[in-house]
DSSP file (Angstrom, degrees, kcal/mol; ACC not computed):
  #  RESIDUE AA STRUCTURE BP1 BP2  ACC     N-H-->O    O-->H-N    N-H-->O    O-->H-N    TCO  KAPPA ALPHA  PHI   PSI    X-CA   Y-CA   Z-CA
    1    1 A X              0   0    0      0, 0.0     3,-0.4     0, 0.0   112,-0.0   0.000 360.0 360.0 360.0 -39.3  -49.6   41.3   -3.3
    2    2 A X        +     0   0    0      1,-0.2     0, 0.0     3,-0.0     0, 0.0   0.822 360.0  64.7 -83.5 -11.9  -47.5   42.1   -6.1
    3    3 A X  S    S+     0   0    0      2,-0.0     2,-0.2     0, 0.0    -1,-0.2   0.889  94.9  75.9 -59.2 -39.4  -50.2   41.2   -8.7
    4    4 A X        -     0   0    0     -3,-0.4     2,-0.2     1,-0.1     0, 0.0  -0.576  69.6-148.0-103.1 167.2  -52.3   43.9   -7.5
    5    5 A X     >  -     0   0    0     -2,-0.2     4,-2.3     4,-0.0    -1,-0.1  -0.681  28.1-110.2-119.5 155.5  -52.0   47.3   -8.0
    6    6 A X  H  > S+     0   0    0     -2,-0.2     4,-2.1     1,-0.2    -2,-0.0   0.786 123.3  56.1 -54.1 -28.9  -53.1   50.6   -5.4
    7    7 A X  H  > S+     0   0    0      3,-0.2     4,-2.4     2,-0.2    -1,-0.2   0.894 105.3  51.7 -32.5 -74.0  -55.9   51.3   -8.0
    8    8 A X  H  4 S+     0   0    0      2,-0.2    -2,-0.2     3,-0.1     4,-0.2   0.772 113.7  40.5 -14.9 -67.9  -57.0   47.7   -7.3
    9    9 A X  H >X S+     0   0    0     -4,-2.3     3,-2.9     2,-0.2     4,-0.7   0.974 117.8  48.7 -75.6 -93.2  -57.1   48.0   -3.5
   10   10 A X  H 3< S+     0   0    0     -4,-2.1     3,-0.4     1,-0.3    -3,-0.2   0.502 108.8  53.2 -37.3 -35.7  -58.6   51.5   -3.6
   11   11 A X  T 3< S+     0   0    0     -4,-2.4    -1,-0.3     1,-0.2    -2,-0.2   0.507 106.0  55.6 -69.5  -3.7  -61.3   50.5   -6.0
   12   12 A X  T <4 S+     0   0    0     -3,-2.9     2,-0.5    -4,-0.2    -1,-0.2   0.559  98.6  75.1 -92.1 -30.9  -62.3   47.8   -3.8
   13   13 A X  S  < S-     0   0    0     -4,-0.7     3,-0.1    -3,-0.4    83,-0.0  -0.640  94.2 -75.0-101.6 168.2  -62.9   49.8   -1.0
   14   14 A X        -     0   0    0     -2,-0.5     2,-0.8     1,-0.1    -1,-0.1   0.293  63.7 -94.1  -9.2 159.1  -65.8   52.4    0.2
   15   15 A X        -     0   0    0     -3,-0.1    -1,-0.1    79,-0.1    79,-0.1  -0.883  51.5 -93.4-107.3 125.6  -65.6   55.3   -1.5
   16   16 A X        -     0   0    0     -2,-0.8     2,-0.5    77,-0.3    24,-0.1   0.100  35.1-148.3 -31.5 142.7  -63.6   57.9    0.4
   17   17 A X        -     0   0    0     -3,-0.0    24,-0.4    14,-0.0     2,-0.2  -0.987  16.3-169.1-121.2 119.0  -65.5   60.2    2.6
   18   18 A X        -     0   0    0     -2,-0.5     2,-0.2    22,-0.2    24,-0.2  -0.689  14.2-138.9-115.6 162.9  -64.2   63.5    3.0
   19   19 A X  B     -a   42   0A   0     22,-3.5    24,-1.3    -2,-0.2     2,-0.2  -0.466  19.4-131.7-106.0-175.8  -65.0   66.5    5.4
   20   20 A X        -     0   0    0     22,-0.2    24,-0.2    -2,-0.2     3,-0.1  -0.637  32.9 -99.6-125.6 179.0  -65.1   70.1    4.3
   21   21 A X  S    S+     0   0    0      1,-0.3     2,-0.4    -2,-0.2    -1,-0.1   0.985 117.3  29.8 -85.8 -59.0  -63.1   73.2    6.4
   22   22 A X  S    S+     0   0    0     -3,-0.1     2,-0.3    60,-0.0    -1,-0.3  -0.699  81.3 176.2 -96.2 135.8  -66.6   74.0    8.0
   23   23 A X        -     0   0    0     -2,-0.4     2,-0.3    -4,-0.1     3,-0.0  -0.976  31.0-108.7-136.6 168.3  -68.9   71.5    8.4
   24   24 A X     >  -     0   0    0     -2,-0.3     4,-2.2     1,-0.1     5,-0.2  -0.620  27.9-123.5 -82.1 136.6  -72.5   71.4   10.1
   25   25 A X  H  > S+     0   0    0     -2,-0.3     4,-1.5     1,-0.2    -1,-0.1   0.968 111.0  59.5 -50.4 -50.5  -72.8   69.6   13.3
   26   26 A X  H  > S+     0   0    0      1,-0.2     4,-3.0     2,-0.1    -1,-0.2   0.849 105.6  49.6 -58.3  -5.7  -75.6   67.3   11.5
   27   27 A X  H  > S+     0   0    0      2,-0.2     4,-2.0     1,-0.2    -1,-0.2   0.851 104.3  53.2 -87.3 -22.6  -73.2   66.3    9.0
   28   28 A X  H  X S+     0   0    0     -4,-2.2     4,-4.8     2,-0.2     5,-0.3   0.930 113.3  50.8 -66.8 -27.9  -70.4   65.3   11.4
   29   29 A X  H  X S+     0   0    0     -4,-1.5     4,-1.7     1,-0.2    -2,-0.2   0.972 108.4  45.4 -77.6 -53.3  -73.0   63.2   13.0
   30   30 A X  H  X S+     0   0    0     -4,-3.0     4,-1.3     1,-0.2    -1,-0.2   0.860 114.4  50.0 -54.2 -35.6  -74.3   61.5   10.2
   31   31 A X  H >< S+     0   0    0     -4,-2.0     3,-0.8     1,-0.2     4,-0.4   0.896 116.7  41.4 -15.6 -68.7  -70.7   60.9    8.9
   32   32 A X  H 3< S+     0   0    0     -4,-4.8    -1,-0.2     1,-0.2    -2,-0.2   0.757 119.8  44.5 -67.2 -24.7  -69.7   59.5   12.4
   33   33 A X  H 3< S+     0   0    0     -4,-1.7    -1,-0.2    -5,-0.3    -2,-0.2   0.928 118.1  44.4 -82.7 -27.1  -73.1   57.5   12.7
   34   34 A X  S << S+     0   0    0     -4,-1.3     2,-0.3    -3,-0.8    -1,-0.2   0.332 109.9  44.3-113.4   5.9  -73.0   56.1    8.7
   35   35 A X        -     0   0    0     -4,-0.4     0, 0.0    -3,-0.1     0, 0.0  -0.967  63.9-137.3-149.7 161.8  -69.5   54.9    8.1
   36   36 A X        +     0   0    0     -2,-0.3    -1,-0.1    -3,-0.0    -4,-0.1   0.563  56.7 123.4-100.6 -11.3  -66.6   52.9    9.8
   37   37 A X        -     0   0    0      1,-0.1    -2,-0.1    29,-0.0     3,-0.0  -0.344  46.6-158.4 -85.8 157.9  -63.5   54.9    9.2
   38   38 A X  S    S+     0   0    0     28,-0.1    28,-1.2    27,-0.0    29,-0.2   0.794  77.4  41.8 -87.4 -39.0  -61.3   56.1   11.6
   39   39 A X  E     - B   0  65A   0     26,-0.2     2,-0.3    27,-0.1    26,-0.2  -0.728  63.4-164.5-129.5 143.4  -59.7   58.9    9.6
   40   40 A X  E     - B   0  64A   0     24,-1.6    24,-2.5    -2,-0.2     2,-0.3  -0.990  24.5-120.5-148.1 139.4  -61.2   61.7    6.9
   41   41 A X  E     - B   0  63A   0    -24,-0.4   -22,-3.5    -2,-0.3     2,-1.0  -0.547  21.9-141.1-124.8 113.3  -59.7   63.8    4.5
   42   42 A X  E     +aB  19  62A   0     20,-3.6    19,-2.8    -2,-0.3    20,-0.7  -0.819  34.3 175.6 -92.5 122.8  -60.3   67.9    5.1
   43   43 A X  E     - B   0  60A   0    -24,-1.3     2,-0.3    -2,-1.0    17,-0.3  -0.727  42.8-146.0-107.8 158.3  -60.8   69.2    1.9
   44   44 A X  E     - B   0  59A   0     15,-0.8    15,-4.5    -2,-0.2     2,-0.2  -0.929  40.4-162.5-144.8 120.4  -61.6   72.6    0.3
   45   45 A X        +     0   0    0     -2,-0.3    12,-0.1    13,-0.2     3,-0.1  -0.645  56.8  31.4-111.4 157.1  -63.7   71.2   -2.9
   46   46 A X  S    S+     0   0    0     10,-0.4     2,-0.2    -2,-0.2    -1,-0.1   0.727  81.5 146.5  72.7   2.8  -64.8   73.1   -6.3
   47   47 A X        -     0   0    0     10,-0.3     2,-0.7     9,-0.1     9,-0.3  -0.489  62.4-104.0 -69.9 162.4  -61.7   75.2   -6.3
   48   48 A X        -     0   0    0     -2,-0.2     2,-0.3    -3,-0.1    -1,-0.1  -0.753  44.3-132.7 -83.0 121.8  -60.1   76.2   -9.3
   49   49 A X        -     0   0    0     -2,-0.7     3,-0.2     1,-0.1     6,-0.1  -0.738  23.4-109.7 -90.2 140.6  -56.7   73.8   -9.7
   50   50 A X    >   -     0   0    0     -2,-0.3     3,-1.7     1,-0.2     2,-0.2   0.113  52.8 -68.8 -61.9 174.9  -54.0   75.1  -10.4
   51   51 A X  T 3  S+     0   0    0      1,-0.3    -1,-0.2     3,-0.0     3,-0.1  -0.441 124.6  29.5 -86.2 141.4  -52.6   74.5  -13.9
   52   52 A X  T 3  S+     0   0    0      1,-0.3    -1,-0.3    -2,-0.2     2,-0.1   0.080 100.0 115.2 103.5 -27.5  -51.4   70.5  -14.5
   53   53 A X  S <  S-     0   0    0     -3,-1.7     2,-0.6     1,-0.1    -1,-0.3  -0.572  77.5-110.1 -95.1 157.0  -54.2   69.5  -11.8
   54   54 A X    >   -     0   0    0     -2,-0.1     3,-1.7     1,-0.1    -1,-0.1  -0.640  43.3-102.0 -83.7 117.1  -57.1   67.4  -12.7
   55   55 A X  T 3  S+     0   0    0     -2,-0.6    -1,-0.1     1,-0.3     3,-0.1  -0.167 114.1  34.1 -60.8 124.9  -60.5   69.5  -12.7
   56   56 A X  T 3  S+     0   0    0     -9,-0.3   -10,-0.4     1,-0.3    -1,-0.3   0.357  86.1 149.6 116.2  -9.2  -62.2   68.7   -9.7
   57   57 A X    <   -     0   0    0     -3,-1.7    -1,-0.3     1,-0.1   -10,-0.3  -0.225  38.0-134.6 -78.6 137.2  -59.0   68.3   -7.8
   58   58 A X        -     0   0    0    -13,-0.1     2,-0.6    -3,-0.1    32,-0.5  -0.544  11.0-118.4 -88.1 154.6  -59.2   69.1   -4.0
   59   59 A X  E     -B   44   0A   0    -15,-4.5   -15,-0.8    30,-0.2     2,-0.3  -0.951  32.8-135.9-102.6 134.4  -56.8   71.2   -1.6
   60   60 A X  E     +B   43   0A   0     -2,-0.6    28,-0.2    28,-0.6   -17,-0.2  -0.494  29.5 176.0 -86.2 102.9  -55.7   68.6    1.0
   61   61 A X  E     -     0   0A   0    -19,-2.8     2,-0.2     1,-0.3   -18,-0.2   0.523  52.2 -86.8-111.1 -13.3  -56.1   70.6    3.8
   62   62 A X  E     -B   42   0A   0    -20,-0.7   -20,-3.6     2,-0.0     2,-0.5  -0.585  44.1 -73.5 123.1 174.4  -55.1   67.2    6.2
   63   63 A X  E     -B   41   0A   0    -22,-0.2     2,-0.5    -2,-0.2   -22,-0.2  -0.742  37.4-162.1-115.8 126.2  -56.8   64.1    7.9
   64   64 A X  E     -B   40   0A   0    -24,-2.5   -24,-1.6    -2,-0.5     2,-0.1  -0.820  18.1-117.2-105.1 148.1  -59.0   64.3   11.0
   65   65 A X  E  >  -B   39   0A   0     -2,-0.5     4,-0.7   -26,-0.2   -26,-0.2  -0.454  10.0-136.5 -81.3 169.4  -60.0   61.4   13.4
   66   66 A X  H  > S+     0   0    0    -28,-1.2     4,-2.6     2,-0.2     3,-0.1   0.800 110.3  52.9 -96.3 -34.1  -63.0   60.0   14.2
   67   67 A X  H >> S+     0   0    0      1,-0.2     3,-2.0   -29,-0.2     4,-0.9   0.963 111.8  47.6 -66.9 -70.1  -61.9   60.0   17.9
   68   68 A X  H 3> S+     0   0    0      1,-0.3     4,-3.2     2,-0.3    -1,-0.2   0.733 111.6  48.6 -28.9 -55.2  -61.2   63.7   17.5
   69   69 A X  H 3X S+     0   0    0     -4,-0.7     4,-2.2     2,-0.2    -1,-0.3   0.955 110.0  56.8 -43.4 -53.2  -64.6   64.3   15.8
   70   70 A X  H XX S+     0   0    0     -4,-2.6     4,-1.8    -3,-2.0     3,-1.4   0.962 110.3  38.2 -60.6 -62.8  -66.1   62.4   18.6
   71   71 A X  H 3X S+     0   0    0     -4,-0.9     4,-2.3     1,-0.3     5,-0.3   0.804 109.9  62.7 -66.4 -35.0  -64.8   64.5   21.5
   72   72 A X  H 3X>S+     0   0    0     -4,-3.2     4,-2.9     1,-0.2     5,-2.7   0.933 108.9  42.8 -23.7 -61.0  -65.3   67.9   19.5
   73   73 A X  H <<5S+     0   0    0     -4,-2.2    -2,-0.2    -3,-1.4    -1,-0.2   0.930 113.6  52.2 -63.2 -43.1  -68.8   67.2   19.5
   74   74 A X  H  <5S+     0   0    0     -4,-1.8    -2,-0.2     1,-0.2    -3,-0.2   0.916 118.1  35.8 -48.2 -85.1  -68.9   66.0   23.1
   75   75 A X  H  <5S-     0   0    0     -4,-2.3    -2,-0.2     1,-0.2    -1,-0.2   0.792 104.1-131.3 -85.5 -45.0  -67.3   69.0   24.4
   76   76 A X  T  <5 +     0   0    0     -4,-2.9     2,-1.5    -5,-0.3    -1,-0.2   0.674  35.5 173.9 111.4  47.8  -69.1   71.5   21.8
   77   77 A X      < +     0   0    0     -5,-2.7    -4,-0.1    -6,-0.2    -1,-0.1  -0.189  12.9 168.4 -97.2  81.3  -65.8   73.3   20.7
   78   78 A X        -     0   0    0     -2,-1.5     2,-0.4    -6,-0.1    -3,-0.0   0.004  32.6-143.4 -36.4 150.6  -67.4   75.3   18.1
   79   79 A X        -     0   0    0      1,-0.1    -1,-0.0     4,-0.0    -2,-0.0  -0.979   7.0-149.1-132.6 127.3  -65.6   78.3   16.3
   80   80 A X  S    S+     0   0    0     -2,-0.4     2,-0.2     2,-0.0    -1,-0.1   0.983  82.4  52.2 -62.8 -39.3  -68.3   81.3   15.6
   81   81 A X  S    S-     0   0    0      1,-0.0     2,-0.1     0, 0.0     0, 0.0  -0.596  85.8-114.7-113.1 136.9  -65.9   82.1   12.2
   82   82 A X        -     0   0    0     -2,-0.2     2,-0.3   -60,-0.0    -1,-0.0  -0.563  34.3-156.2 -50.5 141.7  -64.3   80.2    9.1
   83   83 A X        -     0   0    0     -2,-0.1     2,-0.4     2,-0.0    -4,-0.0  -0.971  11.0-153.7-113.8 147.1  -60.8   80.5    9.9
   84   84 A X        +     0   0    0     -2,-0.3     2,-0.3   -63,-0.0    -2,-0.0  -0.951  15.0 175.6-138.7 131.4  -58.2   80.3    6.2
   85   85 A X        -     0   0    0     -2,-0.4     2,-0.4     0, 0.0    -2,-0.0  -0.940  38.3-104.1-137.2 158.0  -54.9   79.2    5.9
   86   86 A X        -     0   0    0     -2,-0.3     2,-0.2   -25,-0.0    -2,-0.0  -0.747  43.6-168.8 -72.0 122.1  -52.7   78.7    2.8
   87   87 A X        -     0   0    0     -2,-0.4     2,-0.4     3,-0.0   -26,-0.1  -0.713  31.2-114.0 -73.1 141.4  -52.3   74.7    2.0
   88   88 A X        -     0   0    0     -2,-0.2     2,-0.8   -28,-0.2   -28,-0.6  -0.550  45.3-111.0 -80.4 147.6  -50.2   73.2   -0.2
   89   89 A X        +     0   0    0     -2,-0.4     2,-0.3   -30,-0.2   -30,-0.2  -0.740  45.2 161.5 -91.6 117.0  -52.6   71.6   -3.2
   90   90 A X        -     0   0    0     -2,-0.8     2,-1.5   -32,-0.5   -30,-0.3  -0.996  34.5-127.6-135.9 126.6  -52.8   68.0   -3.3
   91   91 A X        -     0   0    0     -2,-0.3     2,-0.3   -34,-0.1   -32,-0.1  -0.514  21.5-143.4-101.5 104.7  -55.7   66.0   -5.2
   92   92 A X        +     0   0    0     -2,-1.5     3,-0.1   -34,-0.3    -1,-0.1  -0.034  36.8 154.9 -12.3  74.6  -57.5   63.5   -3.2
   93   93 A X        -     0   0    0     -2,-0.3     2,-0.3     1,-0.1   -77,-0.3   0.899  61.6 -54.9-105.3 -12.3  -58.4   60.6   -4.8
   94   94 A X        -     0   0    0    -79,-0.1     2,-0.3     2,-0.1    -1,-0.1  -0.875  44.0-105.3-177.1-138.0  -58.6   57.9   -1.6
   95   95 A X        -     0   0    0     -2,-0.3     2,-0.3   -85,-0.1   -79,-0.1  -0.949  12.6-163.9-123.7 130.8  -57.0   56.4    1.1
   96   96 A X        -     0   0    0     -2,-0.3     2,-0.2     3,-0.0    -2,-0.1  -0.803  14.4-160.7-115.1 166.3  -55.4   53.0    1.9
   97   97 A X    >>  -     0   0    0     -2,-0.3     3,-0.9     1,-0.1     4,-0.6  -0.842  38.3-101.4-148.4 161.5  -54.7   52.2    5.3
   98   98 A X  H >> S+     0   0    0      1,-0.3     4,-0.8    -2,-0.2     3,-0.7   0.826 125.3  64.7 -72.7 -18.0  -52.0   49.2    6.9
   99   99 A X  H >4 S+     0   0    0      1,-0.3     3,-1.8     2,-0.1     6,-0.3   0.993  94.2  49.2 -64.6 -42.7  -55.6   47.4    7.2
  100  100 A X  H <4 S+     0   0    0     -3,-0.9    -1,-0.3     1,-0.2    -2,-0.2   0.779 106.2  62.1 -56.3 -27.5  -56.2   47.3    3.6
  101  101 A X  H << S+     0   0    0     -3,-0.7    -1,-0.2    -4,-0.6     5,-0.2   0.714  84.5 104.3 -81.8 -33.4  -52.7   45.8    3.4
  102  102 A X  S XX S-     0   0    0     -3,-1.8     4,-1.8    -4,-0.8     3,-0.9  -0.064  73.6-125.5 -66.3 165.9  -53.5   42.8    5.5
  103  103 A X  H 3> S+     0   0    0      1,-0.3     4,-0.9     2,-0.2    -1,-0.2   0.755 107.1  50.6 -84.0  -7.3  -54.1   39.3    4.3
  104  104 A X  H 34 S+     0   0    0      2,-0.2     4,-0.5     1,-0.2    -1,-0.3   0.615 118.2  42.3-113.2  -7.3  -57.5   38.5    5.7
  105  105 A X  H <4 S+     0   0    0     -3,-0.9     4,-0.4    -6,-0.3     5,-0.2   0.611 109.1  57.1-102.9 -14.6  -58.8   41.9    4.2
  106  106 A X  H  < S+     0   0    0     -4,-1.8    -2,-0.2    -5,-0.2     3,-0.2   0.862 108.5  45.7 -82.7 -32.5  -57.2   41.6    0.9
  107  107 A X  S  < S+     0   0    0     -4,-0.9    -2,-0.2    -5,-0.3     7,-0.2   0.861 105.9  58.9 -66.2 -38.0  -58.7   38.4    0.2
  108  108 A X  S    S+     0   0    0     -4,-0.5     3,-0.3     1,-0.2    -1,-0.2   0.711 111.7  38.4 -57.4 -29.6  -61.9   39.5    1.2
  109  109 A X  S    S+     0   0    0     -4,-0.4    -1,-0.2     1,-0.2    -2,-0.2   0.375 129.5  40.1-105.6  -2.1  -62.0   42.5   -1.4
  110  110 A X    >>  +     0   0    0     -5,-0.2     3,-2.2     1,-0.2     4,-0.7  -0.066  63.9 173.8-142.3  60.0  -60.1   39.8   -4.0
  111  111 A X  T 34  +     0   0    0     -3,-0.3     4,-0.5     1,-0.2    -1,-0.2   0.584  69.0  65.8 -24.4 -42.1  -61.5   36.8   -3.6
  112  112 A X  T >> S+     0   0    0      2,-0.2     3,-1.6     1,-0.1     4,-0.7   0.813  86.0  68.7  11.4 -79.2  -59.5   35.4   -6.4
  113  113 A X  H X> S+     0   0    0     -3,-2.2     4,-4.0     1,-0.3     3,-1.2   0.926  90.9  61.0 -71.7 -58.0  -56.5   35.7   -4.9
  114  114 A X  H 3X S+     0   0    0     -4,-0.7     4,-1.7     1,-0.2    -1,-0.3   0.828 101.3  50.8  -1.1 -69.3  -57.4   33.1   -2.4
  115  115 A X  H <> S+     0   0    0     -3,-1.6     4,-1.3    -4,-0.5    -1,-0.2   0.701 112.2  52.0 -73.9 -21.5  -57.8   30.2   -5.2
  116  116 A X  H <X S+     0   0    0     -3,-1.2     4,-1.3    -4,-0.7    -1,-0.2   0.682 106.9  54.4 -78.3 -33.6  -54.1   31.4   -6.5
  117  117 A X  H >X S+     0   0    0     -4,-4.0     4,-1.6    -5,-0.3     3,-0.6   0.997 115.4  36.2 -75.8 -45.8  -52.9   31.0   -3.0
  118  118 A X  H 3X S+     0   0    0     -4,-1.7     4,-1.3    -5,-0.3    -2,-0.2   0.848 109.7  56.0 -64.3 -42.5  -54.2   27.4   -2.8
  119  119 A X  H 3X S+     0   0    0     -4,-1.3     4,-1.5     2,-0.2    -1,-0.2   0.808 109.9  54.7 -60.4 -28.2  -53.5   26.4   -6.0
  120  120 A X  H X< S+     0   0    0     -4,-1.3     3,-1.2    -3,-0.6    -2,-0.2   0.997 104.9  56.1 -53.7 -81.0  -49.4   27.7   -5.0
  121  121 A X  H 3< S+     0   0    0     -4,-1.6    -1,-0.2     1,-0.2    -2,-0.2   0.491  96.0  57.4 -53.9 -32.2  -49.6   25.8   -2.6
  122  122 A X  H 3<        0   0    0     -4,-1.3    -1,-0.2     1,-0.2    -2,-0.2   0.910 360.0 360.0 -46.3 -67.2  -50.4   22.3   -4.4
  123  123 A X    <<        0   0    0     -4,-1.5    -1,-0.2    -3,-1.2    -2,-0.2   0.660 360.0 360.0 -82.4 360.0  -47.4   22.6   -6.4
């Protein structure tokens, strides 16, 4: 663990999937239908960043569930109108989660690390 770095882990996983403030129902669906994560990053993309922020940088509007997604859609709670609030500006680049943290998943994205562990063990 201490050999690797958050960079490491993040480049190793799926590439973050993020939602937008409005989204289209098909898009929730495909989301929900084409990926495993539980959690998704609402973002407001293509904004102008503020000065110091990396161009391209999102505002981090907060993280939705997938459970949450699901029952929205079940129930059909729709809103006719965009609604806008002020965010604090954060830029997104991916998420780790306590799974990524674990040993049977870190070895799996670092295969490596494995042969280090055995080889520890030896001496």
């Amino acid at each position: 663990m201490r050999n690797l770095t958050v960079g490491e882990h993040a480049d190793a996983k799926p590439q973050v999937v993020t939602l937008g403030e409005v989204e289209k129902v098909a898009r929730l669906v495909d989301v929900l239908r084409n990926t495993t994560h539980n959690g998704f990053p609402v973002v407001d993309e293509g904004l102008e960043p503020p000065v110091g922020l990396v161009i391209g940088a999102t505002e981090l509007h907060g993280i939705v569930l997938r459970a949450h997604l699901v029952k929205l859609l079940k129930k059909k709670w729709f809103l006719p109108e965009r609604r806008r609030r002020e965010w604090e500006v954060s830029p997104v680049v991916g998420i780790l989660t306590r799974q990524d943290l674990r040993t049977y998943n870190k070895l799996t994205a670092f295969p490596h690390l494995a042969k280090s562990k055995e080889r520890d063990k030896g001496n």
